[in-house]
C-alpha positions in Angstrom: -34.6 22.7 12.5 -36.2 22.2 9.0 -34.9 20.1 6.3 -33.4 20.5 2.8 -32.5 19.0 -0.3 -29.1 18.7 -1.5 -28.6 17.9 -5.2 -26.6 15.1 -6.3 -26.6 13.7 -9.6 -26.1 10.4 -10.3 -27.3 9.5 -7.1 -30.5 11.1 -6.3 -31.7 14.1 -4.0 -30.2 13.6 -0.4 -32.3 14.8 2.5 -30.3 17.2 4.7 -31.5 20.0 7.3 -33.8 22.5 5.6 -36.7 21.1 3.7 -39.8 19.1 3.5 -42.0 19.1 6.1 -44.1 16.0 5.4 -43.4 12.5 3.8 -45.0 13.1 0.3 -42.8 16.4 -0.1 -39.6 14.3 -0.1 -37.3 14.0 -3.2 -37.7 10.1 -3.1 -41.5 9.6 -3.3 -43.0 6.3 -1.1 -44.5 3.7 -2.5 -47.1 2.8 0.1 -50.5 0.8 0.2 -53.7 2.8 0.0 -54.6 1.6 3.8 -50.9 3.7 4.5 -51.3 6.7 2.2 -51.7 8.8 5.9 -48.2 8.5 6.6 -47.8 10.5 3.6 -49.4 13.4 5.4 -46.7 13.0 8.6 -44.4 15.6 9.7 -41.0 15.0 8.9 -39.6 15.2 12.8 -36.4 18.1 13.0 -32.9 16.6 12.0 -30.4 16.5 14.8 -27.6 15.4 12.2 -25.6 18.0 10.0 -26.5 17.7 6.3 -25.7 14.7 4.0 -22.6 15.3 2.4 -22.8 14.0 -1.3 -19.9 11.7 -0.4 -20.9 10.1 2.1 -23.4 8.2 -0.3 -20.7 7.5 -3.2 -20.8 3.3 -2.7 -24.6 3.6 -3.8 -23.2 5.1 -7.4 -22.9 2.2 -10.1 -21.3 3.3 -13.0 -23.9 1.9 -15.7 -22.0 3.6 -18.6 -20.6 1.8 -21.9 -17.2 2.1 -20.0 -15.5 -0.9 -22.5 -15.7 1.3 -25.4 -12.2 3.4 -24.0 -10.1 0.1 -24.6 -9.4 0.4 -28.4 -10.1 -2.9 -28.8 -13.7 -3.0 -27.6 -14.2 0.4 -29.0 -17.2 -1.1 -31.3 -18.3 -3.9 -29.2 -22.2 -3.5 -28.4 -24.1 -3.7 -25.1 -25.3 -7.0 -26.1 -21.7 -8.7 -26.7 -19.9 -7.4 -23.9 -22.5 -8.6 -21.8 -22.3 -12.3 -23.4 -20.2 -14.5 -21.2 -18.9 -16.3 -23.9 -17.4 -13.2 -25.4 -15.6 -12.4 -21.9 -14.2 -16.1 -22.5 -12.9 -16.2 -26.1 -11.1 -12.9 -25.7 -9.4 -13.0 -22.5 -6.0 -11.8 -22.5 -3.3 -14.3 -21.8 0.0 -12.8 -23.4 1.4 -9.2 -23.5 1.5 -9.3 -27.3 -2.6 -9.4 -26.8 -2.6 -7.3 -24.3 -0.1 -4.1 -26.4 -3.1 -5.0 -29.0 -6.1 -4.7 -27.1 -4.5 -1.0 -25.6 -3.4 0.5 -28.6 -2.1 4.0 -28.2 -3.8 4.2 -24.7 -0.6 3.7 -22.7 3.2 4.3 -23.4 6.0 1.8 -25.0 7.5 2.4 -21.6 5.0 0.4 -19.9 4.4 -2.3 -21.9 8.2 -3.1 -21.8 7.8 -2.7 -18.2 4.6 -5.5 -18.0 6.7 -7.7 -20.3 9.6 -7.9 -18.1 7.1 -8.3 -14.9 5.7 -11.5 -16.8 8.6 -12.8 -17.0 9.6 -12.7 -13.1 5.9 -13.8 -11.9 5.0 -16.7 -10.1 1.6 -16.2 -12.6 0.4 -16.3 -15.7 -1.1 -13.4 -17.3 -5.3 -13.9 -17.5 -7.5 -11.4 -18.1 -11.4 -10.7 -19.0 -12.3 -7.7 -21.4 -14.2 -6.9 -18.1 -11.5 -6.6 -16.0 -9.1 -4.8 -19.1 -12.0 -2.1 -19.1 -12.0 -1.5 -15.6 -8.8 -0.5 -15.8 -7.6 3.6 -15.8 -5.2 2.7 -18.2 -4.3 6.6 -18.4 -2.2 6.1 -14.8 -1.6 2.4 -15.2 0.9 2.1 -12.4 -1.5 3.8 -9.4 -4.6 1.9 -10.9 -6.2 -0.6 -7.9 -7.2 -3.5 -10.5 -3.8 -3.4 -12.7 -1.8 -3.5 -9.7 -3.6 -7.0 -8.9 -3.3 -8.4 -12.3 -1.0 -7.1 -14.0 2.9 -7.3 -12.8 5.3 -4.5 -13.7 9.2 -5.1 -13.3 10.0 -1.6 -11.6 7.7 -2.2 -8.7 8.8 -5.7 -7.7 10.7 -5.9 -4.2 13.2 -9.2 -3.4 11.2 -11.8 -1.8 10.9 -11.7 1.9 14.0 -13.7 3.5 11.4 -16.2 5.6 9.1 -16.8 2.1 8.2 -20.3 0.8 5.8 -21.0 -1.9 3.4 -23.0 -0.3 3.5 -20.6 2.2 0.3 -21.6 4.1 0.9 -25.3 4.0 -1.6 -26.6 2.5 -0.4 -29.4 0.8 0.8 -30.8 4.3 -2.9 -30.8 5.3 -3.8 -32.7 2.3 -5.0 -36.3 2.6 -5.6 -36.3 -1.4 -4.8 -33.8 -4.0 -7.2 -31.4 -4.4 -8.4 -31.8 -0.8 -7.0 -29.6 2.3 -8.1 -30.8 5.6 -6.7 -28.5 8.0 -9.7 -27.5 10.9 -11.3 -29.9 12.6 -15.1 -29.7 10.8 -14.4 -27.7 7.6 -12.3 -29.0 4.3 -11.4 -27.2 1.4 -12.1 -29.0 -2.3 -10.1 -27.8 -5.4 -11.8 -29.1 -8.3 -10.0 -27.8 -11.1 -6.6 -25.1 -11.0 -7.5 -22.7 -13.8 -9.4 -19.3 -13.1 -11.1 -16.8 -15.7 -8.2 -14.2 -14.4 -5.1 -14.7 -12.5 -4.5 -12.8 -9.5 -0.5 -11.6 -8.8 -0.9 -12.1 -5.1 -2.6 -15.8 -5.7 -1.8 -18.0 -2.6 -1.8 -21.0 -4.7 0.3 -20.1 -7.4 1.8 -23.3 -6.6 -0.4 -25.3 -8.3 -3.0 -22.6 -10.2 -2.8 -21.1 -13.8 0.3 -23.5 -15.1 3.7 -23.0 -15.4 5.3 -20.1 -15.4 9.2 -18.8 -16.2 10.0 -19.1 -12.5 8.0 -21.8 -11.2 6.6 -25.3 -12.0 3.7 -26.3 -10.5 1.3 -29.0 -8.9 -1.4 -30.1 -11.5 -5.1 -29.9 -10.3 -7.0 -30.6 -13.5 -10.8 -31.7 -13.3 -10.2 -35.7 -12.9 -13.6 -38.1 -12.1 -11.2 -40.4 -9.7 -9.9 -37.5 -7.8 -12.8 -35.8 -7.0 -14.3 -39.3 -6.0 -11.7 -39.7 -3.9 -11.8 -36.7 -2.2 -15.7 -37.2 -1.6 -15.2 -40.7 -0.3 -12.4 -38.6 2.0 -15.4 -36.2 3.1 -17.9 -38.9 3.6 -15.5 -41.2 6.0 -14.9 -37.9 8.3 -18.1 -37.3 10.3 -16.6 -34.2 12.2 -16.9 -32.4 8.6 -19.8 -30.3 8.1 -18.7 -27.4 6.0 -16.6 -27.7 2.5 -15.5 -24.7 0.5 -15.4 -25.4 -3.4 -12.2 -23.2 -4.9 -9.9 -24.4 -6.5 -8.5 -22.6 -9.2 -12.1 -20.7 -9.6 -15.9 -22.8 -9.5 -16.7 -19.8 -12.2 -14.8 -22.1 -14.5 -16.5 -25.4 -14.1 -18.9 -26.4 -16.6 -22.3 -26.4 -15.4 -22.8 -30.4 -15.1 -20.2 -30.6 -13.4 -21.0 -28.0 -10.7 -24.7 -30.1 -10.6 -22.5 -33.0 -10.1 -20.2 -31.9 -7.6 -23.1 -30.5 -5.8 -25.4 -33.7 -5.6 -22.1 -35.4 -4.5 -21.6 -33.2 -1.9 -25.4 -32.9 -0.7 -25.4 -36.4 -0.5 -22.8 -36.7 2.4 -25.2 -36.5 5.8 -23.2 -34.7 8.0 -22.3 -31.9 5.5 -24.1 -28.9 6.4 -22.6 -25.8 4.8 -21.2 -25.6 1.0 -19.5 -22.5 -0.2 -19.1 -22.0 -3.8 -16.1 -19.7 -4.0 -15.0 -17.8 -7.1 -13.5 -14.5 -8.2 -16.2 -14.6 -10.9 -18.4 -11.7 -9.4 -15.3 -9.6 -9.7 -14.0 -9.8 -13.0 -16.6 -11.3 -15.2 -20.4 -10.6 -13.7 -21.8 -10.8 -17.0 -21.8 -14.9 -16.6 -24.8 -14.8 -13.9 -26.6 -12.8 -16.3 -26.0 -14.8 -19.5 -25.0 -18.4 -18.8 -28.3 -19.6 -17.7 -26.6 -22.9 -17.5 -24.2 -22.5 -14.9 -26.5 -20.0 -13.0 -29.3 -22.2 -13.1 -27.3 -25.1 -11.4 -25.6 -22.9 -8.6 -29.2 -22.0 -7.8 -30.3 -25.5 -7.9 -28.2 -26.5 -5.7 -28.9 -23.7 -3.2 -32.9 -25.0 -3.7 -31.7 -28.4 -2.9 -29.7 -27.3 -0.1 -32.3 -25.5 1.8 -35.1 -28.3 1.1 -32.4 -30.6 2.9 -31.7 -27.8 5.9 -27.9 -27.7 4.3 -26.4 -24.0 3.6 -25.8 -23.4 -0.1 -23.6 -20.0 -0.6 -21.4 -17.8 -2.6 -18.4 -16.4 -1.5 -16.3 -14.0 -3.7 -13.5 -11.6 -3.7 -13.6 -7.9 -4.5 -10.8 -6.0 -3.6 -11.7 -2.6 -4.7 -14.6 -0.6 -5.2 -13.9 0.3 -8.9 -14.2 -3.5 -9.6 -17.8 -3.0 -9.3 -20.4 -1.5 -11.9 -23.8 -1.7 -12.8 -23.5 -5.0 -14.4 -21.9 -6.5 -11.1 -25.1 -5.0 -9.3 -27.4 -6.6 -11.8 -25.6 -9.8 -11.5 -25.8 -9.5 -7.1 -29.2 -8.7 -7.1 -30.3 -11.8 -9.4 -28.6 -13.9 -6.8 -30.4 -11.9 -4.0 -33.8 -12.3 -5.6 -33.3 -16.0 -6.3 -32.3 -16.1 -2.2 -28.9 -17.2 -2.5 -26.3 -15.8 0.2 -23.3 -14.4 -1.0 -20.1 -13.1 1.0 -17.2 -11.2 0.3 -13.5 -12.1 1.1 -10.9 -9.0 0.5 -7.1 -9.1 1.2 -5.7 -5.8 1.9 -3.4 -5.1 -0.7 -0.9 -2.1 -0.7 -2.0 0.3 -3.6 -5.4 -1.4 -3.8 -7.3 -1.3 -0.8 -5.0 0.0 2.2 -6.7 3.0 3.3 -10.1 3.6 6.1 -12.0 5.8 3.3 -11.6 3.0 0.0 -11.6 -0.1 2.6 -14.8 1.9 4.2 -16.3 3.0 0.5 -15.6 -1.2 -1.0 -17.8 -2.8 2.4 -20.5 -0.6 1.9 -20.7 -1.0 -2.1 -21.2 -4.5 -1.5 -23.7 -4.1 1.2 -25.6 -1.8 -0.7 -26.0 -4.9 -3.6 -26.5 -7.3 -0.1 -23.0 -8.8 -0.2 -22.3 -9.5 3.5 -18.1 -8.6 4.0 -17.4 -11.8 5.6 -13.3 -11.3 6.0 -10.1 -9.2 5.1 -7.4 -11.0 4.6 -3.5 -9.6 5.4 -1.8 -10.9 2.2 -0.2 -13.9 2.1 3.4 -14.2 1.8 3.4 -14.6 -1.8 6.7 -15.0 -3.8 7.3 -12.0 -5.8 4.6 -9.9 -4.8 6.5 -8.2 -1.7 5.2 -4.5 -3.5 2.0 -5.8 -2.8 1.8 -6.2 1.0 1.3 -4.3 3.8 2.3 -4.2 7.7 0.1 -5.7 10.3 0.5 -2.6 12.1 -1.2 -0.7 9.4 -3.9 -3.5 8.9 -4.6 -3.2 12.7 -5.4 0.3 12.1 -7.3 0.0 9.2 -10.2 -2.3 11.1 -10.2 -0.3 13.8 -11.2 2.9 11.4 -13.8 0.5 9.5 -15.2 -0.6 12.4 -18.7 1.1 13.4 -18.9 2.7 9.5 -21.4 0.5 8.8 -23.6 -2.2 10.5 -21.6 -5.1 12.6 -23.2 -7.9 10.8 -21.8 -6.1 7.3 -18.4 -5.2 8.9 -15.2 -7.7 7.2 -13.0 -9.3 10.2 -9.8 -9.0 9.5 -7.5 -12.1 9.4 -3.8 -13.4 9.0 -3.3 -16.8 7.4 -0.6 -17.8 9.2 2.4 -18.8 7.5 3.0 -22.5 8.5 -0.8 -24.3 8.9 -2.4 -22.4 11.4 -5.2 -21.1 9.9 -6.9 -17.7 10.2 -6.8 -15.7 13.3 -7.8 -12.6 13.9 -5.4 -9.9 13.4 -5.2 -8.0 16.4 -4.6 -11.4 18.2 -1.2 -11.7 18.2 0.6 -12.6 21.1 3.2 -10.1 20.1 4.5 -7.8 17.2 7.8 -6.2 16.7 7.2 -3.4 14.6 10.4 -2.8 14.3 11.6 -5.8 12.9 7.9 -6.7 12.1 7.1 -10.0 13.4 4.3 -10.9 14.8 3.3 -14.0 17.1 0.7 -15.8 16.6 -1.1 -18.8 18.5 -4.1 -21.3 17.0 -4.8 -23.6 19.7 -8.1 -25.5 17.8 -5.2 -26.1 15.1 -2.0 -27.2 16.8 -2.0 -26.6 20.5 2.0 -26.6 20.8 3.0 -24.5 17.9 3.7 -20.7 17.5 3.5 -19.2 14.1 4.8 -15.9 13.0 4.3 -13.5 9.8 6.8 -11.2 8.8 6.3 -7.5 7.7 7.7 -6.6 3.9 11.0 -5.6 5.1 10.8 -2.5 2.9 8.1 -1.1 5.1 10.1 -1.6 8.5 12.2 1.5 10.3 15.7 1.4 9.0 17.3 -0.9 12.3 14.7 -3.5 11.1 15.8 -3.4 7.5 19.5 -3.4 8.4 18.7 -6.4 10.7 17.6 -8.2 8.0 20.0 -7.5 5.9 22.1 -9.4 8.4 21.1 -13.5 8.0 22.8 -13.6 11.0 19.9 -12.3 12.9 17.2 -13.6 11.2 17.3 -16.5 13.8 17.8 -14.5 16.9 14.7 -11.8 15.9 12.7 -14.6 15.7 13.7 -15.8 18.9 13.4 -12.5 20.4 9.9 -12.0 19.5 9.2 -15.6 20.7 10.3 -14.3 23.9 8.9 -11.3 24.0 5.2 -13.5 23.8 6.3 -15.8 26.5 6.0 -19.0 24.2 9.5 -20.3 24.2 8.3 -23.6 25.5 6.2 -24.2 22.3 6.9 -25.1 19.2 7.9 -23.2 16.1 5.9 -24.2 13.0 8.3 -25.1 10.4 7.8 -22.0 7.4 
């Protein structure tokens, strides 16, 4: 069999089974030494494989259009300001007054009433970047993958799972000082700061991130010189620590001496080994790697310093869906790339957003096409007021196992469960049982707390009707649980307090 071309614009000729018979006849032409030009002359060997459907390349599209000029607001803004960080900063939309402003006549009185009353229930303050606005298909607001995470609307909201707390992951109970969660035995997690360029509905610390809301108060993590240096003379008294992750709030929003400070501090400590910068920044304002030389300069810096030491400098940052991504993201990844800095990717699978094989598929190989490694995929935290936004682990189960094998192992997300309680990630199909029915699922972390059991509940909305009408019952919460403790064999352990 031959080959052929199929025609694709946007993103190039694609070589299927009827076409060119050497190298140099191909649509993309080789760039090759003279001492090579021979291979040029080679035979293109018969394809076993059907042709290259035009889909099956989409994640290598980057939409490099002036997409901001749809939002009424940015309808004049240039190339050149968009692209400043400082005007993603200065016009970020905190209220929904700004936000019916920005929109104009783009989406209904309806739905703006409907975003006003959301704000009003959410655990979260309303952030967003004109980058994140523009991504936006604000002609079906309520199916659109980025609005959903942003930006709350009262008619989708569910009652809050029966088992939820706010700190639902305990990390305050692992905290030696504020700011500083030391739950595994060599790793810590450092919150500098509690303020991010956009708030996230489904955020896992709304207890202490983006200020108060209508519905909660919160823990204060502002940037503080004797917290931080307590929390580094914390790090530097625990030898068994070699890896700390910088979040916080977001590391996007630290000022660039301060991430140079943070970053010799943290260098400094011997037994440190691994630093991960993480930050939704990538996501929702890319534009800052390219123009804040500042900041860039000193997340670099510390990556050169890093590596002259033999310590691990990275990035880790959090895409959910593929439409987050554009041509300006892609610039920003591949100045990272060039420069040698690693950078990983950290999803949670989000109902609406993400929680379907072909989008979960087409978002891990977008970023591994800009060489962002998928490092996990998280099931979403029970997060108050978010209960529209989660999924089953049933259905997450399913998901990985439909992922898995799209793409290259090393590029392939695991997909995780915090559990609920303290005990730290673990792997989602490792339950030690799960009740579909009344969805909950067992769950063991022996390197965390050898004699507890932890369990994650499904939304209740998604369970068969018995499991819904059992939990309308408080009267069987207690004995479900106990059941599905049963049904693992763990009775003798201990149930970690949620």
């Amino acid at each position: 069999m031959g080959t052929a071309i199929l025609e694709n614009p946007g993103l190039g000729n694609v070589l299927a089974s009827d076409g060119p018979a050497t190298v140099r006849s191909l649509p993309h032409a080789l760039e090759l030494p003279e001492e090579l030009q021979a291979l040029q002359n080679t035979p293109v060997p018969a394809s076993l494989k059907p042709a290259v459907e035009p889909a099956a390349l989409h994640h290598r599209g980057f939409d490099d259009t002036e997409f901001w000029r749809r939002v009424p607001a940015y309808r004049e803004v240039s190339r050149a300001t968009f692209l400043d960080y400082k005007f993603q900063n200065k016009q970020s939309i905190t209220a929904i007054d700004q936000l019916e402003k920005a929109l104009g006549s783009l989406v209904s009185r309806e739905f703006l009433e409907d975003v006003r009353a959301g704000i009003e229930r959410a655990p979260m303050n309303l952030r967003l970047s004109p980058y994140t606005v523009s991504r936006i298909h604000w002609e079906n607001p309520y199916a659109d993958p980025i609005r959903i995470q942003f930006v709350p609307v009262a008619s989708a909201q569910l009652p809050d799972h029966p088992r939820l707390s706010l700190d639902s992951l305990h990390e305050q109970a692992d905290s030696p000082t504020p700011g500083l969660t030391h739950r595994y035995h060599d790793k810590a997690l450092f919150l500098p700061l509690d303020v991010c360029p956009v708030y996230c509905r489904f955020c896992t610390r709304s207890y202490a991130i983006g200020g108060d809301t209508d519905t909660v108060s919160k823990a204060r993590l502002k940037p503080n010189t004797a917290r931080w240096h307590a929390a580094i003379a914390y790090l530097a008294s625990r030898p068994e620590i070699e890896d700390v992750v910088v979040s916080g709030g977001d590391a996007f929003m630290l000022p660039a001496a301060h991430l140079e400070t943070l970053g010799k501090m943290l260098l400094a400590i011997p037994h440190i080994r691994r630093i991960r910068i993480a930050t939704k920044g990538p996501a929702v304002s890319p534009m800052k790697i390219l123009s804040d030389h500042a900041w860039t300069d000193a997340l670099l810096d510390m990556a050169r310093r890093g590596r002259a030491a033999a310590k691990e400098v990275c990035l880790h940052t959090h895409f959910n869906s593929p439409t987050e991504i554009s041509s300006i993201t892609r610039e920003a990844m591949d100045l990272l790339f060039r420069e040698g800095l690693t950078v990983r990717n950290q999803s949670v699978m989000i109902r609406g957003v993400n929680d379907s094989a072909p989008v979960m598929t087409e978002l891990v190989k977008r970023l591994s096409y800009m060489n962002v490694s998928s490092y996990y995929v998280y099931q979403h935290d029970m997060v108050s007021q978010v209960e529209d936004m989660r999924t089953t682990v049933g259905a997450t189960c399913e998901i990985e196992r439909r992922v898995r094998g799209s793409t290259a192992g090393f590029n392939t997300p695991l997909f995780v469960l915090d559990c609920p309680g303290g005990g730290g990630k673990r792997d989602i199909h490792s339950h030690d049982h799960y009740n579909p029915v009344t969805g909950i699922s067992v769950y063991r972390a022996p390197s965390v707390c050898a004699d507890k059991i932890y369990l994650y509940f499904d939304p209740v909305g998604l369970l068969p009707r018995e499991g819904r009408e059992r939990w309308a019952r408080p009267a069987e919460h207690a004995p479900m649980m106990a059941e599905a403790v049963a049904a693992a064999g763990l009775s003798h352990l201990r149930l970690a307090v949620q």
